[in-house]
VMD Tcl script that draws the C-alpha trace (Angstrom):
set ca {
  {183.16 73.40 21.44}
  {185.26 76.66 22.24}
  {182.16 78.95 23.12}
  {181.55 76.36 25.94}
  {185.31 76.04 26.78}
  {185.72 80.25 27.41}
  {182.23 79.91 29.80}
  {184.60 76.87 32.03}
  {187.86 78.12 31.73}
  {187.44 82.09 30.78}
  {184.66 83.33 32.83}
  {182.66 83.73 29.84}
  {178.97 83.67 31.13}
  {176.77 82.25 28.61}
  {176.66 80.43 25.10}
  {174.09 82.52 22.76}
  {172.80 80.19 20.29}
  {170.33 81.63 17.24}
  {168.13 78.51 18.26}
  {168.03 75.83 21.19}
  {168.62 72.92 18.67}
  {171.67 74.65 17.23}
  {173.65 73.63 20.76}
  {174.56 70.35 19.06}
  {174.39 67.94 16.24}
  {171.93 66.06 18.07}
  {170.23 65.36 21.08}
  {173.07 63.52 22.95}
  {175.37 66.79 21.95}
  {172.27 69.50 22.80}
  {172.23 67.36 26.36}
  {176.14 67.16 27.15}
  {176.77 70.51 25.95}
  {173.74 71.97 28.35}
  {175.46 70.00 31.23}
  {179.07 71.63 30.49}
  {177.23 74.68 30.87}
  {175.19 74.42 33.82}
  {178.29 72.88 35.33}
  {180.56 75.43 34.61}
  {177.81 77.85 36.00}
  {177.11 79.36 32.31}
  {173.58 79.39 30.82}
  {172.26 78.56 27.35}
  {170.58 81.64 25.58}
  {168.61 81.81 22.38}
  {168.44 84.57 20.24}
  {164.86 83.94 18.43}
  {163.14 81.35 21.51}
  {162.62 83.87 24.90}
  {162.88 81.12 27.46}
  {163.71 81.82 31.39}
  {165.43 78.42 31.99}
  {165.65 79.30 35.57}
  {161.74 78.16 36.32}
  {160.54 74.95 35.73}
  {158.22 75.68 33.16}
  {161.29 77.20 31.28}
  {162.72 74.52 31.50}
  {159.79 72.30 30.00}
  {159.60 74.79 27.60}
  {163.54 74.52 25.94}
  {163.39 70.56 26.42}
  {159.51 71.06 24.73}
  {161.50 73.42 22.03}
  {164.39 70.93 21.59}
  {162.29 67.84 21.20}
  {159.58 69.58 18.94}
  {163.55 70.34 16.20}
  {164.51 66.68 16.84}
  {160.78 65.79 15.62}
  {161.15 68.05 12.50}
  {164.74 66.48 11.69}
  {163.42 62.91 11.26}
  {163.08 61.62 7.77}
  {159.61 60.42 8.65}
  {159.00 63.77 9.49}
  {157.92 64.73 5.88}
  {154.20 64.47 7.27}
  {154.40 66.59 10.14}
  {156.17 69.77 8.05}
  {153.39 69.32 5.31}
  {150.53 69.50 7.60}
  {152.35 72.67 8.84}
}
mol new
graphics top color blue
foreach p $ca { graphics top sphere $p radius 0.5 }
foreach p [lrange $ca 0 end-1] q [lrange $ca 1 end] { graphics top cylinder $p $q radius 0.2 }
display resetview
């Protein structure tokens, strides 16, 4: 991903994403990419979810956010967006 590549090699400081679930295809890419960032010293900002990832309950709250989009992705998931 380029926008992750200017935060580790161009000083770039974070990646703004419209949602948290749009950091990657799927949870193994939202993860990795979210490492690359923190590693690189960068931070992952939403647009449309206000989240201050620097507390723990921030924290709880994207991984609550990103696991609540993986839940609506499933194909069993028809259920869940009808009872909506």
């Amino acid at each position: 991903m380029a926008a992750i590549a200017a935060v580790e090699t161009d000083g770039a400081k974070a990646l703004l994403v419209w949602k948290y679930s749009r950091s990657g295809r799927n949870r193994m890419g939202n993860q990795l990419n979210l490492a690359r960032l923190q590693t690189a010293g960068g931070e992952l900002v939403s647009a449309t979810e206000e989240v201050d990832a620097t507390t723990a309950v921030g924290k709880f709250t994207r991984g609550s956010r990103l696991a609540w989009r993986r839940l609506l992705r499933h194909p069993k998931a028809g259920a869940v967006r009808q009872s909506l």
